[in-house]
N, C-alpha and C positions, 0 to 999 in steps of 0.2 A: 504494500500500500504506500509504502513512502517514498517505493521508485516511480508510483504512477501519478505522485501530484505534480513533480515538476513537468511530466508528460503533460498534464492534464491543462496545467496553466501556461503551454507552449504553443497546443494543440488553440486555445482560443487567441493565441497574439495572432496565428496563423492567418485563423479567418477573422481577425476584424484590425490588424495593424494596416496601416498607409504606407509602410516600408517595406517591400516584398525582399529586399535585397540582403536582407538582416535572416530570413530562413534561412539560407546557408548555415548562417553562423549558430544559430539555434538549435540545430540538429548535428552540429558538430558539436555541442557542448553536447548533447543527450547522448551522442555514440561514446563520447569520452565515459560519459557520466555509466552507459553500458557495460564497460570496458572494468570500470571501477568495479562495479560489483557486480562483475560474471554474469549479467542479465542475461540471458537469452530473449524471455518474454519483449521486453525493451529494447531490444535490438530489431527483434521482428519488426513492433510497432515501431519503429524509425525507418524502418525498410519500406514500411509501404506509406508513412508520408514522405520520404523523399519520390515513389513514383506516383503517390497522388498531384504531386507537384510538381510533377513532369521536369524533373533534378538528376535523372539516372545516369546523366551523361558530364555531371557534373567531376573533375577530376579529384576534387577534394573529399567532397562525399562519399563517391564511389570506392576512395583508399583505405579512410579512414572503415568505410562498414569491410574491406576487405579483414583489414586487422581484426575489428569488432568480432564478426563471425569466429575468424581464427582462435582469438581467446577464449571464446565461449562453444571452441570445439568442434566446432562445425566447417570444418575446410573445405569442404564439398562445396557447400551455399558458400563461401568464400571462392571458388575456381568458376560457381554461374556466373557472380555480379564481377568478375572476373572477364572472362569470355563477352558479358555481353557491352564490351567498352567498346566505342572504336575506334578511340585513339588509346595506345597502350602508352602511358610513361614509365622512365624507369624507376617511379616510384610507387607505381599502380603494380610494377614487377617486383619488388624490392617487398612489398605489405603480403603479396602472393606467397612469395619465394619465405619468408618470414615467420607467415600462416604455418607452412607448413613443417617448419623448422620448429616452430613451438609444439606440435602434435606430431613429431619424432616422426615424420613421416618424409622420411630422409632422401629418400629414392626419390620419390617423385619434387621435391626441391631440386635439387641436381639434374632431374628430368626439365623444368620448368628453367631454371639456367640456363641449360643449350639451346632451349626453346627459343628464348630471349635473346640469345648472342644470334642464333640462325635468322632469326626476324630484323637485327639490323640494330636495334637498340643496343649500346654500350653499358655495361655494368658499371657502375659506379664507385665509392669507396663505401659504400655501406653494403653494398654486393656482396662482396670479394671480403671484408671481414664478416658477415654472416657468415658465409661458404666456408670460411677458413677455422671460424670455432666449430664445425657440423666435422670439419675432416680431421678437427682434434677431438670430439668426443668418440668418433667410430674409430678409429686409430687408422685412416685411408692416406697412406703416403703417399700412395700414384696418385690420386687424383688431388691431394693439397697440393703436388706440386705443377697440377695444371693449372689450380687458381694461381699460386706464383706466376707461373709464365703468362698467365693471362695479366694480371696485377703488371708485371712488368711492360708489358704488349703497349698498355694504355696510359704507365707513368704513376699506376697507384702505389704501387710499392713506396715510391716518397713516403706516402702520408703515413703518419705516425701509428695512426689506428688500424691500417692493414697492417703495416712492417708488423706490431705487437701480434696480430692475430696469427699471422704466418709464422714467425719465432713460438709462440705457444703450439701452434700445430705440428713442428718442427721438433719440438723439446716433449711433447706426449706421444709422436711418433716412434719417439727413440734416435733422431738423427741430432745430436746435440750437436753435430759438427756443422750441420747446415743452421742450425739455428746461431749457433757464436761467428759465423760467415755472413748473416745476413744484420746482426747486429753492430756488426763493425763497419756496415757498407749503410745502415739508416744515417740520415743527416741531421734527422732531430731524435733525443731519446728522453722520453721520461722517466718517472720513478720506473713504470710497470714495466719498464722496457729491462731493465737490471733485474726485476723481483723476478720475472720470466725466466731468464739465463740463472738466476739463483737459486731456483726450484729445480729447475733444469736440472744442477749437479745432483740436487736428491734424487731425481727420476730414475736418472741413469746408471744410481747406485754407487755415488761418488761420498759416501755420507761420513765424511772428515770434514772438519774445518781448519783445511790444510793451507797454507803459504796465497795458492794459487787463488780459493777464493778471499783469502782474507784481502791479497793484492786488488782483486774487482769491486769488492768493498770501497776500498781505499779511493779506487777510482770512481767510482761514483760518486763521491763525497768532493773529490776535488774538480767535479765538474758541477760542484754547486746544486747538488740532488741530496737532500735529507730521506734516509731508510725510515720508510713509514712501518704499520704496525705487521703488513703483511712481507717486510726485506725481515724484519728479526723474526717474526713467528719460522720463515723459511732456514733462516740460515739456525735456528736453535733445535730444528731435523737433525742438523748436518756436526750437530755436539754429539761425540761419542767418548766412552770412559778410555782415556790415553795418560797414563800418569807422566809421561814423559812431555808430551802438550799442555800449552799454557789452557787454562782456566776459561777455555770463552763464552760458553757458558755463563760463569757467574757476571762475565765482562757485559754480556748483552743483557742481562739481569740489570744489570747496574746502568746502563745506556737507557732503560724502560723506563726505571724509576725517576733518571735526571731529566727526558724530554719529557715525559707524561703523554705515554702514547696512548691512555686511554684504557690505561690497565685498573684492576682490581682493587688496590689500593688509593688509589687517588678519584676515580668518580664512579667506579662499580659500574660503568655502562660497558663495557667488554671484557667477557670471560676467553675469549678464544687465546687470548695470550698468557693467559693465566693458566689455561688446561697446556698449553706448550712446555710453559716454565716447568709444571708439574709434570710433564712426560719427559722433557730433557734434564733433568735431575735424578727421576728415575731413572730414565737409564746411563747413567754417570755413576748410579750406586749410590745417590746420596738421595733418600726418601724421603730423609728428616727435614731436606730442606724443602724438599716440594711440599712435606706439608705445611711447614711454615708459609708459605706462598698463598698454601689452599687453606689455611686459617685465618689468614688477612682480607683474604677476599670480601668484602662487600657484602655481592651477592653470588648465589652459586645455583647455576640450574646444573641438569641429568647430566650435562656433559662433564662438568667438572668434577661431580661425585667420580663418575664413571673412571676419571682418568688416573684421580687420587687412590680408587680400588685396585684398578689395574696396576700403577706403581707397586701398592703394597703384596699385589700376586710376584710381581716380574722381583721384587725383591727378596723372596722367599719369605713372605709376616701374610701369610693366609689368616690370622685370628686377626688379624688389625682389617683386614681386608670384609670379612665380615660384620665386624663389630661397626666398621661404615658403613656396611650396605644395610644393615637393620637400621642404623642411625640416619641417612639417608632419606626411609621409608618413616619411621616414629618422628625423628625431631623437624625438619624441613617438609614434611608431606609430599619429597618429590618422587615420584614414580618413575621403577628403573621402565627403560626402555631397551629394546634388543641388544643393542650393544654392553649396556650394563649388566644384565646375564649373563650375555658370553663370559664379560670377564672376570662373575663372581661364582662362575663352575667353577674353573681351575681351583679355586681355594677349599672349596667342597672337599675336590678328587686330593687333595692335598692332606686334609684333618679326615680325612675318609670317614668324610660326614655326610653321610645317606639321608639323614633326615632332613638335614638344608637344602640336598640336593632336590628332595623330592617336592620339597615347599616351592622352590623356583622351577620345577617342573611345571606345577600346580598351577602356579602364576601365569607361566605362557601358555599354558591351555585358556583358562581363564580370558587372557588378554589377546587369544588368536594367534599369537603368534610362532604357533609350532610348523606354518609352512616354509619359514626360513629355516636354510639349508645349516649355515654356520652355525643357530642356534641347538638344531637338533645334532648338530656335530658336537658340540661341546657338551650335549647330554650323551649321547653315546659316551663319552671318553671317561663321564663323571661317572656314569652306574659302572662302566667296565671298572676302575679303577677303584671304586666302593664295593667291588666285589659280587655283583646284581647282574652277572651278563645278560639273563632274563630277557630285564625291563630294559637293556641296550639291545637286544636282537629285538624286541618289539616296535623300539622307536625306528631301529634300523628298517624293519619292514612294511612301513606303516607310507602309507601311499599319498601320506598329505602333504612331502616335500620332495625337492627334486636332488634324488641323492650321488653326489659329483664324488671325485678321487680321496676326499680328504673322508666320506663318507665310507667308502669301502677301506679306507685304509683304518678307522681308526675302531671298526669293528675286527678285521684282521687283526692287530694289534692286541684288542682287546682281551680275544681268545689266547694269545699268546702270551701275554701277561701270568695267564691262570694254566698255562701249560697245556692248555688245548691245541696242541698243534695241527693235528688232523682236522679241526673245525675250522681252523686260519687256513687250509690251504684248500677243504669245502668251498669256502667265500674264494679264495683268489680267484682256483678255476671258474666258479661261479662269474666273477667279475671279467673274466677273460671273453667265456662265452656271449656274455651279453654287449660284446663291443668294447666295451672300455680297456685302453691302456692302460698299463703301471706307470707311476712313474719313478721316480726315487725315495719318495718317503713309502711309499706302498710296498717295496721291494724291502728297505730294511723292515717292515712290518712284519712278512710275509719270513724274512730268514731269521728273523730275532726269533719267532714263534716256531720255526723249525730244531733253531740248535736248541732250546729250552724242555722240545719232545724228543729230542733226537731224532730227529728224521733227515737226516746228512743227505740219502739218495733223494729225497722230493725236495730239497733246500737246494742240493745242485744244480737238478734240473731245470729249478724254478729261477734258478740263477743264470745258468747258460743260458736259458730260453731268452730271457730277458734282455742278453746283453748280444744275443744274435739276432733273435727275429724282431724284439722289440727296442734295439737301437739307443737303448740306456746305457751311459759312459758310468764305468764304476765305481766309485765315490769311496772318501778315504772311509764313511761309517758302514754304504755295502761289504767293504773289503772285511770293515770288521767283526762284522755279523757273519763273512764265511769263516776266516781265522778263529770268531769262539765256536761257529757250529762243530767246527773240524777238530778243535781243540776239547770240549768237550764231551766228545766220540770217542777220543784215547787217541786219535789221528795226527798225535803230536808234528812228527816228521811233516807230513803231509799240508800242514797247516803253517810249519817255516817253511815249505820249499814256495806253497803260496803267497807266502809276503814276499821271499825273494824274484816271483814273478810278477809283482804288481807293476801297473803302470804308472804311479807312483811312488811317491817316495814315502813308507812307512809312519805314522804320525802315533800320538801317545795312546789312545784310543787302540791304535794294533797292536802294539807290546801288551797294553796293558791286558787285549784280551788274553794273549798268548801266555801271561804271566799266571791268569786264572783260571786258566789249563791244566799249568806246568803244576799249582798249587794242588788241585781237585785229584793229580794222577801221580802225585809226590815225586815229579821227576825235577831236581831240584837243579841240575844242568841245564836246563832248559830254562826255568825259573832265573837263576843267573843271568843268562844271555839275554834274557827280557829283560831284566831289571838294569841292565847295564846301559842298553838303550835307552831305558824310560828317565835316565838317571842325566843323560846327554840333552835327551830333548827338553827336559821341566827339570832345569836346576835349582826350580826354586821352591818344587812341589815336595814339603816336609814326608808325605807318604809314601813316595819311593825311597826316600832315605830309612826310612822304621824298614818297611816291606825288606828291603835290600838285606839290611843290620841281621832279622829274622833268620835270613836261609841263610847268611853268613854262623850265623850263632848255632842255627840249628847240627849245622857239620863241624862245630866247633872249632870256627876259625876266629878264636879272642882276638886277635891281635887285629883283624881286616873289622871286625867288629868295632872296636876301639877308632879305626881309623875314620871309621864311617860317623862314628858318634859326634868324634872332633870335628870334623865338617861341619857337620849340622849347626854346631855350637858356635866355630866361626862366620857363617854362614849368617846366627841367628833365627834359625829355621824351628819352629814348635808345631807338632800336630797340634790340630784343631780335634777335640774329643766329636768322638758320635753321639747323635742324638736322637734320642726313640720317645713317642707321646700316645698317649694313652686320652678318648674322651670319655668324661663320665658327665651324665647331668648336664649337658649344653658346656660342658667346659672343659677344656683341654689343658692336660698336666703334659709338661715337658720335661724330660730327663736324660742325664749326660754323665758319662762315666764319672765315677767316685762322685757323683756329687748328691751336695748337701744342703739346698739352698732350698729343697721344698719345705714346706711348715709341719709336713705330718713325717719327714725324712727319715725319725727312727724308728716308728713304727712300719716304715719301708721296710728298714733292714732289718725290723727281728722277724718281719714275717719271709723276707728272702735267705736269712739263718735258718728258719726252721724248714725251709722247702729244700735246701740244701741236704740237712740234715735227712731229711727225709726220703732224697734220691739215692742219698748214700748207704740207705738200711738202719740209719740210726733212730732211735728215739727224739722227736724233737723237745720231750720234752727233760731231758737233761741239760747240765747248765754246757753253754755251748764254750765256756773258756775253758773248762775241766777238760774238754775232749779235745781242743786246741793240745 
């Protein structure tokens, strides 16, 4: 009703104004006004006063309803009043071509493009960057770089707004070399013109913030261009944990705070630099500091919980990770969304907590959204891992989403996990027959759950096949899933001539299987000759020094013992103790060798005295220092 009075009080200027010349304008304000709030109804009715008014031939009118329709979905009725123009401008083609790029209807845009060039009309600069964002969303390099050549054909390339579009098309393509080629030959650049080539090295998998960007930084700056909020969200991607690099991270931390790019602390109107700061801290290993970030914050919607949760998974603090996402839900009332799920399984699968899991199961039924693929992946992985394979081969068969590689792998997996080998290699062939390839993560799935059952002869096969007919290169963790299958088969020999055939060079991951071989089958030669390796590669890994110390000590070599000790000592090298937890009651006890920091700690250990006592034939209930 309240889109129909401005109609309504339009509709009488119509018939009783003395300025007829002013309709134009009136019904361009109504199509605007259409546009606003998705009318359809309102569009119609403007449709048919501009041909009560004998206006169809009108250029303005007729572009402006081409867009109208377009918004409001109907591109069809956008390509009638279309066609029935008979002068076409390049702006009646541009609203067309536009239409159709809004309702992803991609082919026929590109179709309507050639249409327009073959007609005689020149594309213009609004053209050619449409076309160019269409061939960076579908990833089409042949034909973005027909728009370039056309772009250059007509002298568009100049303009700042194609060269950007073309560079983005270039850099989501994958051809970063054509995009820093064509940046260096525009003659005017702005910010977005750098933030582009700056995302770009994340794209491309460049994610250092190494000399090379720091220098194009530099130069942006001294051609008199300030890094707005989207140059530091990009380049704080490109922060990774390096103790031997400077700090840049905290540097561009500190860049936010002094410009006030509009972050968290200073006017709580944008979180998206705030969910960065907290994901580039994360992963640098420093949590504490992201949450300092995300405790300053202002204001916080689903994304910044989400990112803060997710820190605390990627950091190994699964209890702090939940005890957010309840908080989250009780104190803010904000409601996880897909993303927030995904990333508060892992902590489930983590505290091998089934009953959180099945609570957030519960949720996405509830909220619909069990037809996403990623979501029901990460419940697969959490009942597999909570020990339910069940309710994981349920979700796995359940026809409400559309199940991709990471789907079949991490049900494979799953089985493997719990020593179901022959039900992991059920699913592979399963997976084979139904068209889908392996690819790498699916293959060590598929052999991790072979050497586990032992099944060395369907691991093999399952191996060659892979690396013959399905054209998979073998990866230093494939290698080492064959090294432990083979290793824990008693196939000692067989499993060093293997590493000496790889086509690579051995990494710590392959000794170390071969060491957990050498251990299982007491061949302590063997054992050696791993450890000596594993000792070359991770000089700095205190548990090859113990392990090592161990088969030295065990053949009673004191003196190589000794020498191993002193190392360590000069070194500075301390095992880090293991850690086993136990949940009772919604709450998780955490425990670590000799220790003594729980509140109920001796009642631990007079009931793990008497369990002793008890394996060993004794009486527990004698006093346990008499039998000492």
């Amino acid at each position: 009703m309240i889109l129909l009075s401005p109609l309504k009080t339009l509709t009488s200027r119509f018939y009783h104004s003395a300025t007829p010349l002013s309709l134009p304008r009136d019904l361009l304000h109504l199509l605007q006004l259409s546009i606003t709030h998705n009318s359809l109804q309102l569009t119609r009715q403007c449709h048919a006063r501009i041909v009560l008014f004998g206006l169809s031939q009108n250029s303005f009118l007729a572009t402006k309803l081409i867009s109208t329709y377009a918004v409001c979905g109907i591109p069809i009725d956008a390509q009638l009043i279309f066609n029935s123009l008979e002068e076409k401008s390049v702006y009646s083609w541009n609203s067309l071509i536009n239409g159709y790029v809004k309702n992803q209807a991609y082919d026929e845009a590109f179709h309507q493009f050639f249409t327009m060039c073959c007609s005689g009309v020149s594309p213009d600069d609004y053209t050619l960057a449409t076309l160019s964002k269409v061939c960076c969303e579908i990833g089409d390099l042949n034909v973005g770089r027909l728009i370039h050549g056309k772009s250059v054909k007509i002298g568009s390339d100049l303009d700042v707004t194609v060269g950007n579009s073309l560079m983005s098309m270039y850099s989501k393509c994958g051809d970063l070399g054509e995009c820093l080629k064509l940046f260096d030959e525009m003659p005017e650049r702005n910010v977005r013109s750098w933030n582009i080539v700056i995302a770009g090295f994340g794209d491309m998998g460049d994610r250092n913030f190494n000399n090379k960007i720091l220098r194009f930084v530099t130069s942006m700056q001294i051609e008199g261009l300030k890094p707005d909020a989207f140059t530091v969200s990009s380049l704080l991607l490109l922060c990774n944990y390096d103790t031997e690099k400077p700090d840049y991270g905290r540097e561009l931390h500190g860049f936010i705070v002094r410009f006030e790019l509009g972050w968290g602390f200073i006017s709580g109107s944008d979180i998206h630099l705030g969910c960065c700061l907290i994901d580039m801290y994360s992963r640098i290993k420093k949590v504490d500091y992201g949450r300092r970030v995300f405790d300053r914050m202002k204001r916080k919607n689903v994304y910044a919980w989400t990112a803060m949760i997710n820190g605390y998974v990627q950091n190994g603090d699964p209890e702090e990770a939940m005890a957010l996402f309840r908080e989250m839900q009780l104190k803010d009332r904000v409601e996880p969304n897909r993303v927030s799920l995904v990333s508060a399984l892992p902590a489930c699968s983590s505290l091998a907590g089934l009953t959180g899991g099945k609570q957030i199961h519960a949720y996405a039924i509830k909220k619909q959204l069990t037809y996403d693929a990623s979501l029901c992946n990460a419940l697969i992985d959490m009942y597999s891992k909570c020990g339910n394979l069940n309710y994981a081969r349920r979700i796995f068969e359940d026809g409400s989403f559309c199940r991709d590689a990471i789907s079949w792998s991490s049900m494979i997996s799953g089985y493997g996990l719990h020593g179901k080998g022959k039900e992991s290699v059920f699913i592979y062939d399963k997976m084979l027959q139904l068209g889908n390839n392996p690819d790498t993560i699916t293959l060590v799935g598929i052999l991790s759950a072979c050497g586990r059952s032992g099944l060395v002869d369907e691991g093999l096969r399952i191996y060659n096949s892979a690396i013959r007919e399905y054209g998979i290169k073998p990866t230093v963790e494939v290698c080492a899933c064959v090294v432990d299958m083979l290793g824990k088969s008693g196939q000692l020999p067989e499993a060093l001539n293997f590493i000496r055939t790889m086509p690579m060079k051995p990494g710590p991951s392959i000794w170390g299987a071969l060491v957990s071989a050498s251990i299982m089958h007491g061949n302590s030669e063997m054992q050696e000759l791993a450890y000596g390796f594993l000792v070359k590669l991770e000089p700095e890994n205190p548990s090859n020094y113990i392990s090592l110390s161990n088969v030295h000590a065990f053949a009673r070599r004191w003196d190589v013992v000794a020498e191993v000790r002193t190392v360590m000592k000069e070194m500075g090298l301390r095992k880090i103790p293991g850690c086993s937890w136990i949940t009772i009651s919604n709450t998780t006890h955490c425990f670590y060798a000799t220790d003594k920091a729980h509140p109920c700690s001796n009642s631990i250990y007079e009931m793990l005295n008497s369990l002793i006592l008890l394996m060993k034939g004794v009486d527990p209930s004698l006093d346990f220092q008499m039998m000492m």
